[in-house]
C-alpha positions in Angstrom: -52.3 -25.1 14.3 -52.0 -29.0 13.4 -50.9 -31.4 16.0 -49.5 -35.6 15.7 -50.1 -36.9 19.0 -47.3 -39.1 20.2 -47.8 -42.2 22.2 -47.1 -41.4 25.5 -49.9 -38.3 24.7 -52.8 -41.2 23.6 -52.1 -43.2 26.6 -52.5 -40.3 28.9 -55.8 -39.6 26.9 -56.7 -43.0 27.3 -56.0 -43.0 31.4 -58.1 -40.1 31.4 -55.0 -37.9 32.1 -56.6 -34.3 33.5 -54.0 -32.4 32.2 -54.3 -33.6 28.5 -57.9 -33.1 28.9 -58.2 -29.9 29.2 -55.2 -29.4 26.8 -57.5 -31.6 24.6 -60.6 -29.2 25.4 -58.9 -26.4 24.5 -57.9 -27.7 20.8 -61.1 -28.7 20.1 -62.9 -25.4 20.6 -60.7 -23.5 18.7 -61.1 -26.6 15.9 -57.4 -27.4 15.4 -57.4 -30.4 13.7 -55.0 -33.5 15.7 -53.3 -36.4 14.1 -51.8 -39.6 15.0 -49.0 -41.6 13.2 -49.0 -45.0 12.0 -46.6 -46.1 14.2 -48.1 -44.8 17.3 -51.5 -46.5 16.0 -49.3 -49.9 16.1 -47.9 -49.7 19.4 -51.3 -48.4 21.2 -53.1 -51.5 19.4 -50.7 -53.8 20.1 -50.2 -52.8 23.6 -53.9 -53.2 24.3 -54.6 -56.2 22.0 -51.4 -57.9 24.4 -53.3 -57.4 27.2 -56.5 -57.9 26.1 -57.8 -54.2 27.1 -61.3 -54.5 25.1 -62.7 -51.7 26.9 -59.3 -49.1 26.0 -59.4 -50.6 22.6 -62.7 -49.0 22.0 -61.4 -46.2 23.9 -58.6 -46.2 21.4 -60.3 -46.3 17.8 -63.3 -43.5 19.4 -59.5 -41.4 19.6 -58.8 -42.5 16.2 -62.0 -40.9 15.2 -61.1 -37.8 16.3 -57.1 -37.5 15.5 -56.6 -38.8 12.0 -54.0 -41.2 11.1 -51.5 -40.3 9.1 -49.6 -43.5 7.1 -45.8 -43.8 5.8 -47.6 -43.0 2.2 -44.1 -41.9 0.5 -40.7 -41.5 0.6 -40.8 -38.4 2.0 -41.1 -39.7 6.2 -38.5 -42.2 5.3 -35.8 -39.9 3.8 -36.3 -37.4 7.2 -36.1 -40.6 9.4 -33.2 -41.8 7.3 -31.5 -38.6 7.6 -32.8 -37.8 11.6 -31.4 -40.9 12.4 -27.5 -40.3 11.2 -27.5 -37.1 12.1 -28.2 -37.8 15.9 -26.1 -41.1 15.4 -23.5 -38.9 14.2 -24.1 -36.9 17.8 -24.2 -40.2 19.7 -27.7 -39.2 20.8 -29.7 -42.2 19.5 -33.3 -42.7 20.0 -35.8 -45.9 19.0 -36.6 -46.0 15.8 -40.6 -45.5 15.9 -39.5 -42.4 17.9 -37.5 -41.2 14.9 -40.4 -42.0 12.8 -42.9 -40.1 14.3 -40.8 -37.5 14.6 -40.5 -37.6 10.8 -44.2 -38.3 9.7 -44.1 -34.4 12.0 -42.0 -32.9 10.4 -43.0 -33.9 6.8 -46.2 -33.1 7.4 -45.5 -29.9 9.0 -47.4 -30.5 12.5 -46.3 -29.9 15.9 -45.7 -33.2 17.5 -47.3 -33.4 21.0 -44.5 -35.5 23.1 -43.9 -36.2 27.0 -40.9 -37.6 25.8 -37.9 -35.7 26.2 -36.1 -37.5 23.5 -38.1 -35.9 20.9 -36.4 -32.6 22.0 -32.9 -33.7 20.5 -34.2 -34.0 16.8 -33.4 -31.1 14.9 -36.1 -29.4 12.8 -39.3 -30.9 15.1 -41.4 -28.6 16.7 -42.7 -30.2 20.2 
């Protein structure tokens, strides 16, 4: 299995969450590969750079090293953002717009999107 770790998921690495660990652990003995999106690379660096976290940024890109991160290279992502977010417009569920882009980038890609984020669970088609 392929995973794209979602924000909340590299902060709790990053906080040294033992939970995600050990989930972490797990993945790489059985050498599953992990990736991150581009958005979720841009609000964990901003975040950190905002607060001047030197310590977590190298924290940060060490995670970088090991989950691969994955850019809006095409159209593809932005036609299944485009078309996530009408459809949960259309529902009146709305979520932010870097959620619907991860969510995207997952399913374009065909990964299993690693979310504490209970939003993620109204997009149709994503596999959390």
């Amino acid at each position: 299995m392929t995973y794209l770790l979602d924000t909340n998921i590299v902060t709790a690495i990053l906080k040294n969450n033992e939970i995600i660990s050990q989930k972490l652990e797990e993945v790489r003995s059985q050498r599953e590969k992990m990736f991150m999106s581009c958005i979720t690379y841009y609000e964990m660096k901003r975040g950190l750079l905002a607060v001047n976290a030197t310590r977590k940024i190298s924290d940060f890109l060490v995670v970088c090293q090991e989950a691969k991160v994955l850019l809006l290279d095409g159209l593809e992502i932005i036609e299944r953002a485009s078309e996530i977010y009408a459809d949960l417009k259309r529902k009146g569920r709305q979520i932010q717009d870097a959620d619907i882009l991860i969510a995207a980038t997952a399913i374009a890609q065909g990964l299993i999107l690693v979310s504490d984020d209970s939003d993620m669970l109204r997009v149709q088609g994503l596999t959390v």
